[in-house]
Structure formats: C-alpha cells, structure tokens
C-alpha positions in Angstrom: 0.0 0.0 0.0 1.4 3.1 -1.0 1.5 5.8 2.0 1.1 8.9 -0.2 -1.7 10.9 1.3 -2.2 9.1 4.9 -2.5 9.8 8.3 0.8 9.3 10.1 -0.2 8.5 13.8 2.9 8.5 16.1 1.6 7.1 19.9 3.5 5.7 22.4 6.4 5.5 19.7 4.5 2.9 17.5 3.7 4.5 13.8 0.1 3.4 12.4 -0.4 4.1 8.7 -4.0 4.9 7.5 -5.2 5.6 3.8 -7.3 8.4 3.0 -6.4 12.2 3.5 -3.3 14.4 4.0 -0.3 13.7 6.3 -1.1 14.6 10.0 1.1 13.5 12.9 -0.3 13.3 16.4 1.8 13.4 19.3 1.2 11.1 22.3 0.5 13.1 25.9 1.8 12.3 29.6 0.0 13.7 32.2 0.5 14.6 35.6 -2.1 15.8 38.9 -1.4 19.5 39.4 1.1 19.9 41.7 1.4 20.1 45.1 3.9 21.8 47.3 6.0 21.0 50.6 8.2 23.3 52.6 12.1 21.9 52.6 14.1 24.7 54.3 15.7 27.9 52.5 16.8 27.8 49.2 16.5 23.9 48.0 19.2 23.2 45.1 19.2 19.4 45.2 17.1 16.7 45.8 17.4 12.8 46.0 15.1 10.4 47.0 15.5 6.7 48.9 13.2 4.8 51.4 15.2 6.1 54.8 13.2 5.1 57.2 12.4 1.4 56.2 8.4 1.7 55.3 8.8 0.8 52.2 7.5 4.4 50.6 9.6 6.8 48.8 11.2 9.6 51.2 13.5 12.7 49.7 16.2 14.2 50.9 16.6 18.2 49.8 19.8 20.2 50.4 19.6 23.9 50.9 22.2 26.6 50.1 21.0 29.1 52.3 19.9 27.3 55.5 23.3 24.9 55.1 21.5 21.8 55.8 19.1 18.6 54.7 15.8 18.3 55.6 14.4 15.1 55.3 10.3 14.3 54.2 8.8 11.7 54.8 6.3 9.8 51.9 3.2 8.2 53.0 2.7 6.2 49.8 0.2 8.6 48.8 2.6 11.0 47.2 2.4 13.6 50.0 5.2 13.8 52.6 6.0 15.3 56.3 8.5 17.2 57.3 11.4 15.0 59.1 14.3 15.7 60.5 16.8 18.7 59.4 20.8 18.1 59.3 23.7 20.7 59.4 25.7 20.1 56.7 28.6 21.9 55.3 28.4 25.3 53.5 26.3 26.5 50.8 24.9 22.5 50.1 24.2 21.7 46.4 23.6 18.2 45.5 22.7 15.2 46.6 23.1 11.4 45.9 21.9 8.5 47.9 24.1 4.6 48.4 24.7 2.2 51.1 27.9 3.5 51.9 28.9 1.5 55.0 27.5 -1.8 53.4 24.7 -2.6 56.0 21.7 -2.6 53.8 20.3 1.2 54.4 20.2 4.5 52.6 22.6 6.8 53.4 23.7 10.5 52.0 26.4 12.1 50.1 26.4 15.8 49.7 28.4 18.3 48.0 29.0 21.2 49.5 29.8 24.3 47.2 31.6 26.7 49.4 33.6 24.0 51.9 35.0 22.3 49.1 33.8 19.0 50.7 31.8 16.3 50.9 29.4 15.3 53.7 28.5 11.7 54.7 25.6 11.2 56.7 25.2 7.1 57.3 21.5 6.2 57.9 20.2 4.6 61.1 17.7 3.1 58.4 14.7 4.5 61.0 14.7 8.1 59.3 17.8 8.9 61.5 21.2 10.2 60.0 24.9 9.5 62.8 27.1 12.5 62.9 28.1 13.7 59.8 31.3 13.4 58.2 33.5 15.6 55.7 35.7 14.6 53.2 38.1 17.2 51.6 37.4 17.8 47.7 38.9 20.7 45.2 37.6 23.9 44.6 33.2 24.7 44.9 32.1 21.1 43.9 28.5 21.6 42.5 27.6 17.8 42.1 28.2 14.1 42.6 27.3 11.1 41.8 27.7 7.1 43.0 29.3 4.5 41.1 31.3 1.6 41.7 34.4 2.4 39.6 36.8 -0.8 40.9 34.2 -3.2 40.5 35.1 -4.1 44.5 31.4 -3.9 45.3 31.6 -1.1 47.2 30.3 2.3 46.2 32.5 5.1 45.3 31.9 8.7 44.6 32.4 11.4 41.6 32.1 14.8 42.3 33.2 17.6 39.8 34.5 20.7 40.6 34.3 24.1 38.8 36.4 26.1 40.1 38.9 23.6 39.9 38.2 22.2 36.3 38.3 18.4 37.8 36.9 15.9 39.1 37.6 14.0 42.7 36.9 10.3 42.8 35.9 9.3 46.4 37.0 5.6 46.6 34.7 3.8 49.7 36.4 2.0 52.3 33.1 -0.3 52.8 32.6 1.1 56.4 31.2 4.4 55.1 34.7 6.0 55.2 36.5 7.1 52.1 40.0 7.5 50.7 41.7 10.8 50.0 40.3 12.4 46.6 42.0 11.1 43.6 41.5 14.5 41.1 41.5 14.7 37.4 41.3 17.7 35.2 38.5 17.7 33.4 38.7 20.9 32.1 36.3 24.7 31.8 34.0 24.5 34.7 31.9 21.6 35.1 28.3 21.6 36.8 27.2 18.0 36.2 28.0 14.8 36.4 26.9 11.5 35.0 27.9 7.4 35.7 27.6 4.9 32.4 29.9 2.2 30.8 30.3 3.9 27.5 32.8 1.5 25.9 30.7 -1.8 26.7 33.7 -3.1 28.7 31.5 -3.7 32.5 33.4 -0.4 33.8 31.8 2.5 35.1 32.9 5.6 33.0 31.7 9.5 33.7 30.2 12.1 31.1 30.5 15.9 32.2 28.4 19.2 31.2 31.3 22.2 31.0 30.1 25.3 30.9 32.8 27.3 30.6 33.2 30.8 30.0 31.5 33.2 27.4 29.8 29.9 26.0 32.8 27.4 25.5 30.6 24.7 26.5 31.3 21.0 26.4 30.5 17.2 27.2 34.0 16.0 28.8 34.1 12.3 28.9 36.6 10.1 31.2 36.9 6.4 30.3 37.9 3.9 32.6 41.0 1.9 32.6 39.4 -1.3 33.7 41.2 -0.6 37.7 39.3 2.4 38.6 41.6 4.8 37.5 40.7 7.2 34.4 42.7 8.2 31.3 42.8 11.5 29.8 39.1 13.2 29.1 38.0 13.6 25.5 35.5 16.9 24.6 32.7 17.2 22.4 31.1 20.3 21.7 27.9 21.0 23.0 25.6 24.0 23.5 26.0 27.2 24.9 26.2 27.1 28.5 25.5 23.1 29.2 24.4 23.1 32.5 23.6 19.3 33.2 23.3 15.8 31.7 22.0 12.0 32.2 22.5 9.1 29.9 20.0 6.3 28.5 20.4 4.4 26.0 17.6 6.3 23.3 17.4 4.4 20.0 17.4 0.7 21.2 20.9 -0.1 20.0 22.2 -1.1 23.1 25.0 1.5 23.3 24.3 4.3 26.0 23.7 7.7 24.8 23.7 11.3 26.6 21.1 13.7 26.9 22.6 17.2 27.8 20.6 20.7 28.7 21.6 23.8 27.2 21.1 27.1 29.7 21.9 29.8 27.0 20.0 27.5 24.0 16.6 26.7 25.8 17.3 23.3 24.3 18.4 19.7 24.6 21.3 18.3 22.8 21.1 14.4 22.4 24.3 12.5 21.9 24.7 9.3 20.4 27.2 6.4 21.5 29.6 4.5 19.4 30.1 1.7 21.6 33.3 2.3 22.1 33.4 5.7 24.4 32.5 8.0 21.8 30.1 10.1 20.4 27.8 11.4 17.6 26.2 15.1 18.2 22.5 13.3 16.7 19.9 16.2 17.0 18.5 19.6 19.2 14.9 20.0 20.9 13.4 23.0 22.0 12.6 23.2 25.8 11.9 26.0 28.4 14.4 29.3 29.3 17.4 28.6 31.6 17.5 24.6 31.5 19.0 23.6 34.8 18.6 19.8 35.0 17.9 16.6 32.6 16.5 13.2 34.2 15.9 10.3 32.0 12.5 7.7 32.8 10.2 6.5 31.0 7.3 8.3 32.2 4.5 7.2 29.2 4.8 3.3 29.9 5.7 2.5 26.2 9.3 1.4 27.6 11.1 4.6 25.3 13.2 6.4 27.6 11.8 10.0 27.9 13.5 13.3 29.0 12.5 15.3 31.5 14.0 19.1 31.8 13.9 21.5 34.8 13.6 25.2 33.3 14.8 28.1 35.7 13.2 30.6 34.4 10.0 29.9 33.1 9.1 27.6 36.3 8.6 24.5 34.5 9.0 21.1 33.1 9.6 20.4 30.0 8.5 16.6 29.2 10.4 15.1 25.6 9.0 11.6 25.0 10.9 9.5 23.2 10.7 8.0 19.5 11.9 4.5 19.4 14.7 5.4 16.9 16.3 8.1 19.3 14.0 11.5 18.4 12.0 13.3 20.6 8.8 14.7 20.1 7.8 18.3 20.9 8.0 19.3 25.2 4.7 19.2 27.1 5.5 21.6 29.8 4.1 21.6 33.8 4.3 24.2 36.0 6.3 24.5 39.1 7.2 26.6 41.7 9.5 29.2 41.1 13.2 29.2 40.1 13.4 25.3 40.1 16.8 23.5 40.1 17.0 20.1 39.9 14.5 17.3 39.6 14.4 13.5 40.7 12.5 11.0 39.2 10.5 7.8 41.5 7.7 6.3 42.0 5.8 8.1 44.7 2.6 6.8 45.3 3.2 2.7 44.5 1.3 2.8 41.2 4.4 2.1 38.7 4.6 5.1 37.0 7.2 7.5 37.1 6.6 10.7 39.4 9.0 14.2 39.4 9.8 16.1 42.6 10.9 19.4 41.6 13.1 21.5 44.2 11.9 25.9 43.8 14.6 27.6 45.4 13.2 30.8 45.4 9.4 29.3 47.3 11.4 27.2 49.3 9.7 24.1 48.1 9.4 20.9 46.7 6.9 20.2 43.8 5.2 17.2 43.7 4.2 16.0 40.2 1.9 12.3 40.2 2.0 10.8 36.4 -1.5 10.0 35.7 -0.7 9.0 32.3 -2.5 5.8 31.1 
C-alpha cells in the first residue's frame, strides 16, 4: 500500500499508517495531577530520594544553600510527605546522591558542599535517622556528585566535579562508610554536572560531564575507565551554549548508551549518540523552556522509550520530551512548578508504577510534587 496521502499517527512510539487524506502527525500526551507543594528549608538546590526510614515508601532528601542543611520528608505512599528531620551540613549544600555506603543494607547520604569544598556523609540509622556527619576534603566549589562503583570491588565510590577547579575527585569507599583521599583529574572549563555509564561496553563505570565554561565554551568531557578504577585523559565534544547538566540512557534501542545534555543559553536539549566504544555522535536539538537547569531520563509514558525530562529556571517549568523509538523526541509538554526550580528527581511516589517528578523551587522554598497520571 502506497503511503502517499495518509495519516501518520505516532503514539507511544509505534507509527500506524492509515489511507485516505493528507499527512497529519499526532503526538502522544503524559499527564500529571497538578502539583502540590511542601516546605524543605531555604533555598532547596538538590534533591534525592531513597526509602530512609524502612516503610517501604519513597522519602526525599533536599539540600539547601541558604539554610546549610538537609531536611528530610517523609512519603506516606500517597505521594504527600511530612517534614522529618533537618541536618547541618557543610556550607552552601548543592547536590545530593543516595548509596549504602557503610555496606549494611540502608540509605545513606552524600552531599556536596559548594563553598567548603567538601563532601558530607551522613550514614543512615535506616529509622529516618542520620549518625554524625562526616566531611571529606574535595577541590575547589564542587557543584555535584554522583555514586558508582568504579573498581568493580562492590563497594560504592563517589564522583564529584569541581568548577572552580576544572576536575573531578573520585571518592574511593572503604566499605565502612569512610572514604579514601580524593583522587583528582582535570577535566577541564567549569563543570556543573556529572553522569555514571559504561560507554565502551567493557562492564566499567565511565563519567560524562556538562562544561560550561566561560562566554559559551561549553562542552560534554568524557573520562573512560581503565578497567582498575583509575581514568585516562578526558576527550571533549562540543555542546551547547552554557550546558548546565546531563544524564545518559540508552535512546534508539541499539544497546550502546547515549547522553542527553541541557543547554542554559540554548533553551534546548542536545542528544548525543554512543559509538560503543566511548564515543560520540552530536544526533539532533529540541526546544525546551528558558534557563534549563537539570535533565533526568525515565520512561514516564509506559511504552518502555526512555523520555526526558528538563527543569527550566526561568520559566518555572518542566519540560516533558518523550521519546521515539529510533532516538528522536517529540515536541515538550511543559508543567508548571514553583518558582526558580533546580533540579528534579525522578520515583515512584505513590506505588502505582509510573514514574513521578519532585521538583526542588529555590526561590518558594519548596518541593513540587508531580503524580504521572498518564495511562
């Protein structure tokens, strides 16, 4: 059948060919409950969320510049939370990642602290409860981290990069919730974001990195691993102006992970292609909201695409991209949040299987709560 003059029906990334009139393309649609908002101290940057006090619901954990600590809410399984407890932390807290770091089966916290140039460990009591926080030393105004397991000992490790600096310190765990000195390596023009992925296929953990730079030299730095936890010399790859943050999926099925990264001064995504074999292939821009801040990959339609979603600054939004099964995007749907969000984390708040957003404002000092209703 020839498929001049059809409808061309693109849902849940499965195209359906119809005879009769003139080309028309129709988008699929996620959906979420309106939001709904919860206090989290002064200034929220990061969020991260884990089950910390052993109920089996989704808790989250927000930082806050301002106030210098974490506060901790509760989730009731309902996707509405209570304020828990609040931790001092180091100075001027931006980011936040959650492993088992001291190997006895409950959450605990990592958090970067921008103006210390440290990192602080809080090991969870697995009862909501956090033991005294410690510090390890970093370089200069880290502004993220992540967990891996770069060794392969079993034991998690930490990446955190650091723009003033222009590197990256890996955090090597003991297994008791005590790390090693910083091992650093330059990285290069100020990087804001950091994310884990074996990009060569060979089972080790490698890091991509938004650069932002200065006057819009931005790049995607990207450190390979040497099969022993150590990491070779970082390879660039342009990228938009001002890239601001990143995440990795793999996007068009071929089994070879790909990078998704936000663009602050281009109010767009960039999507990178793997090779397989640590590299990449610039494969396409979308169109998102103004100041892009933050970039989580989920599937949050059920078709089992990986979809984007993008915290904008400055239009206090999120932009949803669902994803094509060939690596595309279609157009944003955007939500509205509270104002000046920064970073978003994607679980699954209320038990139902679907992928939920909490969105941290930092200038309403509040979390957004965003339930997918799509079915």
């Amino acid at each position: 059948m020839s498929t001049k003059g059809c409808i061309l029906i693109r849902f849940l990334g499965t195209m359906l060919l119809c005879a009769g009139i003139a080309p028309l393309v129709v988008w699929a649609q996620v959906s979420f409950m309106p939001r709904e908002d919860f206090g989290a101290g002064s200034h929220p940057y990061g969020v991260a969320a884990g089950d910390f006090n052993g109920d089996a619901y989704m808790d989250l954990a927000v930082v806050n510049d301002l106030s210098n600590n974490v506060v901790i809410l509760f989730g009731d399984g309902t996707g509405s939370f209570r304020e828990g407890p609040s931790i001092e932390l180091g100075r001027s807290p931006l980011s936040v990642t959650v492993g088992d770091f001291d190997g006895d089966g409950t959450t605990d916290l990592a958090v970067a602290n921008r103006s210390e140039n440290s990192v602080s460990i809080l090991l969870g009591n697995g009862d909501g409860t956090f033991r005294e926080v410690q510090r390890v030393a970093v370089e200069r105004s880290p502004l993220a981290i992540a967990v891996g397991d770069f060794n392969r000992d079993g034991i998690d490790d930490l990446a955190v990069p650091n723009f003033f600096s222009d590197s990256v310190s890996i955090l090597r765990g003991n297994g008791d919730g005590t790390f090693r000195p910083a091992e650093n390596y330059e990285i290069g023009i100020k990087p804001e974001s950091v994310a884990v992925g074996d990009f060569n296929g060979d089972g080790y953990q490698d890091l991509a990195f938004a650069c932002s730079g200065y006057t819009g030299r931005s790049v995607v730095a990207v450190l390979i691993n040497n099969g022993d936890g150590t990491f070779g010399e970082h390879v660039r790859y342009e990228a938009g102006r001002h890239c601001s943050a990143l995440d990795v999926g793999d996007f068009n099925g071929d089994g070879r992970l790909d990078v998704a990264v936000a663009n602050r001064s281009d109010r767009n995504v960039t999507i990178m292609f793997g090779r397989g074999d640590g590299s990449f292939d610039e494969n396409g821009t979308y169109p998102v909201g103004s100041n892009p801040r933050s970039v989580s990959v989920a599937d949050f339609d059920g078709d089992r695409i990986l979809d984007l979603a993008v915290v904008n600054e400055t239009t206090n939004n999120v932009s949803i991209l669902l994803g094509n099964s060939d690596g595309t995007f279609q157009p944003a749907q955007t939500f509205l949040v509270g104002r000046y969000p920064k970073f978003a984390v994607v679980a699954d708040f209320n038990g139902d299987g679907q992928a939920d957003l909490a969105v941290v404002n930092e200038r309403e000092d509040s979390v957004s709560i965003l339930i997918n209703t799509t079915r």
